[in-house]
C-alpha positions in Angstrom: 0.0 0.0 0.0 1.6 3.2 -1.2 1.2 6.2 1.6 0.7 9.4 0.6 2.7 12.2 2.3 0.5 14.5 4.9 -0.1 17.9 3.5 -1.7 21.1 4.8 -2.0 24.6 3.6 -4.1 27.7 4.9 -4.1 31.4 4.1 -4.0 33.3 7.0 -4.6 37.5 6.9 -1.4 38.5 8.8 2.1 39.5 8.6 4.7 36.5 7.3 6.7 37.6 10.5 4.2 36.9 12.8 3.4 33.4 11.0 6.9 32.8 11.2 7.6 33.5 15.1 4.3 30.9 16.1 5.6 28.2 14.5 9.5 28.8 15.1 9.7 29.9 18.3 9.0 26.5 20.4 6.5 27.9 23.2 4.3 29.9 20.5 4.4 26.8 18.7 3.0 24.3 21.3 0.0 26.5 22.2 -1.3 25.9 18.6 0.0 22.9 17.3 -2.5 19.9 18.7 0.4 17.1 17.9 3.0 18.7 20.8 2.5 19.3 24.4 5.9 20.8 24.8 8.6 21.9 22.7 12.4 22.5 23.8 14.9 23.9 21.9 18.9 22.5 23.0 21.7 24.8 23.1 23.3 24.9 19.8 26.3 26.9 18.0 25.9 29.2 15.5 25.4 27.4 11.7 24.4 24.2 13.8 20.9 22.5 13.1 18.8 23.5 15.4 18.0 20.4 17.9 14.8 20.1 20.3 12.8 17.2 21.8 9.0 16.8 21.8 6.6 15.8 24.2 2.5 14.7 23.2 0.8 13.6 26.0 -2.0 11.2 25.2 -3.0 10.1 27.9 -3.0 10.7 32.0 0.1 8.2 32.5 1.1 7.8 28.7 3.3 10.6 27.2 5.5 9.8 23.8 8.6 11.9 23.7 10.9 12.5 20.3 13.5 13.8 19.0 13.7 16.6 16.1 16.1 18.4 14.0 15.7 21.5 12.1 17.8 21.5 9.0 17.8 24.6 7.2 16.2 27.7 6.1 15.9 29.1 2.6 14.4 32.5 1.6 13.7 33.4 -1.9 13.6 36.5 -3.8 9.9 37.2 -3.5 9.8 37.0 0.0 8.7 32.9 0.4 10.6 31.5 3.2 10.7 27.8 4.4 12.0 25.4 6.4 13.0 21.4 6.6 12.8 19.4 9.7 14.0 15.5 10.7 11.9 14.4 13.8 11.4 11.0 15.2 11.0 9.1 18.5 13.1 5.9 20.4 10.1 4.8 22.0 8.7 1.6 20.6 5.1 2.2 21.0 4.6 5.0 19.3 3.0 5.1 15.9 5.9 7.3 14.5 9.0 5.8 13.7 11.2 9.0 11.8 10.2 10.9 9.4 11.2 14.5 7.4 8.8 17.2 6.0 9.0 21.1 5.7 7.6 24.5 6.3 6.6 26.8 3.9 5.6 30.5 4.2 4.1 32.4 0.9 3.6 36.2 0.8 -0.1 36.5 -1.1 -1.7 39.9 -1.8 -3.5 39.7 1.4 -1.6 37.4 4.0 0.6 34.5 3.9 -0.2 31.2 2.6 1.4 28.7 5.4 1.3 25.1 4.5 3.2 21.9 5.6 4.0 18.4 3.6 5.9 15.6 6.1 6.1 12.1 5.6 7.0 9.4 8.2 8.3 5.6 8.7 6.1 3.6 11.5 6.8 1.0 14.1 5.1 -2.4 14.2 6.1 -3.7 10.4 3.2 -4.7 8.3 0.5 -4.2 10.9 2.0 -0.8 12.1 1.1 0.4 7.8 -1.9 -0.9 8.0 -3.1 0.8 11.5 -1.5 4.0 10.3 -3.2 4.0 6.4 -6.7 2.8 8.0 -6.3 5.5 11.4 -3.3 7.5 12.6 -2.4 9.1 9.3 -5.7 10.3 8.7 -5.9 11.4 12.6 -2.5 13.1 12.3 -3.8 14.8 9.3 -6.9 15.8 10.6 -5.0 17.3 14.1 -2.7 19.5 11.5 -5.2 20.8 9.2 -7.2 21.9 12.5 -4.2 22.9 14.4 -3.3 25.3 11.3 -6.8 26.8 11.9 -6.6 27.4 14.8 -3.4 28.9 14.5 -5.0 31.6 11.9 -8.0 32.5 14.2 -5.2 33.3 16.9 -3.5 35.4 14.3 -6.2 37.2 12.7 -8.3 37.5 15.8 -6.6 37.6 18.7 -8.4 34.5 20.1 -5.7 32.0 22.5 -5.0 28.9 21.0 -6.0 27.5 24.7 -9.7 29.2 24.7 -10.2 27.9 20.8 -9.6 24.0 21.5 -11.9 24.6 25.1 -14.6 25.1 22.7 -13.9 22.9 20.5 -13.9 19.9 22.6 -16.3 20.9 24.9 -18.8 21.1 21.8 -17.5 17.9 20.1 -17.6 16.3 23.4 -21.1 17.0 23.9 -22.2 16.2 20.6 -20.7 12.7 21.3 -22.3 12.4 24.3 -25.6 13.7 23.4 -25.7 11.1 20.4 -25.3 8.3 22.3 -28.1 9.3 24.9 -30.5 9.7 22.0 -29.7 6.6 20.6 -29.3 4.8 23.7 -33.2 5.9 24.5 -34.6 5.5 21.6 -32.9 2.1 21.4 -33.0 0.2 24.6 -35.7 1.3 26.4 -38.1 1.7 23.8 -37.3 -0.5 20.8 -35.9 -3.2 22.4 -36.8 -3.6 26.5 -40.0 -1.9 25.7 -39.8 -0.8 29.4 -43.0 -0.8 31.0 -42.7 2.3 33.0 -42.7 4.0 29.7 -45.6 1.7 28.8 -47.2 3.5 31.8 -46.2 7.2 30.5 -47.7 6.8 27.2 -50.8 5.0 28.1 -51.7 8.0 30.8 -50.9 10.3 28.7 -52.5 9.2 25.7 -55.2 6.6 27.2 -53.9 4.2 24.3 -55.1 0.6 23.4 -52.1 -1.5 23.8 -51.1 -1.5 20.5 -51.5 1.7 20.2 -49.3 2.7 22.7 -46.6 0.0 21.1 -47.0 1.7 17.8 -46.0 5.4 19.7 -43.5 3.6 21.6 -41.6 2.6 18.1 -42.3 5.9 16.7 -40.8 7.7 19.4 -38.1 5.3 19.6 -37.4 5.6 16.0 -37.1 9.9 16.2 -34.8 9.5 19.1 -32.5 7.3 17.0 -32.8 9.7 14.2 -32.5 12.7 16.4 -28.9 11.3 17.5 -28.0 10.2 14.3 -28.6 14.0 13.4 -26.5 15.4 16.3 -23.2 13.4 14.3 -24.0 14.4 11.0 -25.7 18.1 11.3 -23.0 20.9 11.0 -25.1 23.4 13.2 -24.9 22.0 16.4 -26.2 25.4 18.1 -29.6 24.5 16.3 -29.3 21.2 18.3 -28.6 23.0 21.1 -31.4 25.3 21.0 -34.1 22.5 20.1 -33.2 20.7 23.5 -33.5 24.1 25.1 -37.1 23.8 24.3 -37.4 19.4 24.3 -36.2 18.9 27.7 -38.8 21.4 29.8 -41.4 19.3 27.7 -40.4 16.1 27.7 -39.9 16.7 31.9 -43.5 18.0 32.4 -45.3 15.6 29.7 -43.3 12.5 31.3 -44.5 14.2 35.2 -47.9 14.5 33.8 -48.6 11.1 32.4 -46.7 9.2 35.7 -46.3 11.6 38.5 -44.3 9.2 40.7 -41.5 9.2 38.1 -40.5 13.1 40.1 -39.3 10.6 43.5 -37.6 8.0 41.5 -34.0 7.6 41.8 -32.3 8.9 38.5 -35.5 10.5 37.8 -37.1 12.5 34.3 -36.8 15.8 36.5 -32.9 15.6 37.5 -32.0 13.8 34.1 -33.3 16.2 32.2 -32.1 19.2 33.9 -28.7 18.0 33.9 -29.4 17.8 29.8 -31.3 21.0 29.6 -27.7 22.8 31.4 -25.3 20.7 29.1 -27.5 22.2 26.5 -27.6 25.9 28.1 -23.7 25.2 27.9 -23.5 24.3 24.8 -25.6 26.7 23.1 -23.0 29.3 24.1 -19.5 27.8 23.6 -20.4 26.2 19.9 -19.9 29.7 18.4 -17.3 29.7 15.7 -15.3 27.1 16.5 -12.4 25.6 14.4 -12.3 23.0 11.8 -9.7 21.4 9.8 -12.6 21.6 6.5 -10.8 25.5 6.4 -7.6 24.4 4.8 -6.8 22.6 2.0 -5.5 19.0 2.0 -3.8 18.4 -1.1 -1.2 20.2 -3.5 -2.5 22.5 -6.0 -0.9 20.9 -9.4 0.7 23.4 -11.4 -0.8 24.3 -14.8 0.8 23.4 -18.1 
């Protein structure tokens, strides 16, 4: 299977110095860049590569550190700088082996185009290429090409890299969460156990025959599962948001009203809810603008004959 090499560009509205100093200088560089938790530059002589090691904590107790090498800068004429980099890790669990790639910087009319093209060798032989085609490489490319976003809201607005990925996984977060409590309901108590306490809710409510009230049951069921489905493939989450701002004061009082002992229940409608109804509230106001790797461009213009 023949990889392809990662590749990222984005125009950002700024100064090329000021594109330049967040990705060169190590600490400027880690608060954007999603694939480092640290950066650290080593003491080095003039007309030396410039060394540094790497830390990306993944987990609470699991941290992969590397190595990395800066090998050169080049400007042309016209103003386009760049740069070329060697990085790569001893540790034997981590995806990345070694591999090389490079920095360009491109003065446009308006801004600097900024884009990145690195390749890598991976650990684990034949079953490390095949993780890494089917996941990491597309995760790695995915944390780039949002990590470069980010970067150019921080530049063109003044917004921390730090308050930028809050919201972003705080909404994200959410939206995974929220998507699996739809489907879960819709699926399991309704579609499958057919739980009678809900049996009990729609009957008082809607003083059902018996199958009628199993026909509602599998129609709500199945707009639950839908509804979640939605909150994974919709783009405007703060739509979502707002429609369980209304749902969940609604579904509380219509599920009180058709089985009022539900409200002394443990893990009952009225403090489920609620505890949706503020993740919502929450939501609602930190899914604003938040960054997306669909803002830069993934592959290499080709150049016109």
């Amino acid at each position: 299977m023949k990889k392809k090499p990662i590749y990222v560009e984005i125009e950002i509205d700024t100064e090329l110095e000021d594109v330049w100093n967040a990705s060169q200088n190590p600490d400027l560089h880690s608060q954007w860049d999603l694939r480092f938790s640290s950066i650290t530059y080593l003491p080095k002589k003039d007309d030396e590569p410039q060394l540094f090691t790497y830390k990306r904590s993944v987990l609470p107790l699991l941290t992969v550190e590397g190595w990395g090498k800066s090998m050169g800068t080049m400007n042309k004429a016209d103003g386009t700088r760049s740069s070329s980099l060697h990085f790569g890790t001893d540790q034997w669990f981590s995806p990345i082996k070694e591999g090389k790639g490079y920095w360009k910087y491109e003065p446009q009319e308006k801004g600097i185009k900024f884009l990145t093209q690195y390749d890598y060798d991976v650990n684990f032989g034949s079953f490390g290429k095949l993780l890494d085609a089917l996941a990491f490489r597309p995760l790695i490319g995915w944390a780039t090409a949002l990590s470069f976003d980010v970067l150019g809201r921080w530049l063109e607005k003044g917004e921390a890299p730090s308050s930028q990925y809050m919201r972003f996984f705080i909404t994200y977060g959410m939206t995974v969460l929220l998507s699996f409590i739809w489907l879960y309901q819709g699926l399991v108590p309704k579609l499958i156990g057919m739980h009678p306490q809900e049996r009990l809710m729609v009957e008082n409510t809607f003083s059902a025959s018996e199958a009628t009230v199993t026909a509602i049951m599998i129609g709500v069921g199945i707009l639950e599962i839908l509804f979640g489905i939605l909150w994974l493939i919709y783009k405007r989450k703060k739509q979502l948001f707002a429609i369980q701002l209304v749902a969940f004061p609604l579904l509380t009082a219509a599920a009180i009203l058709g089985d009022p002992t539900t409200a002394v229940h443990p893990f009952n409608p009225v403090t489920f809810n609620l505890a949706l109804f503020a993740l919502s509230l929450i939501g609602y106001f930190t899914c604003n603008d938040v960054p997306t790797a669909k803002s830069c461009k993934r592959q290499k213009q080709r150049a016109l004959a």
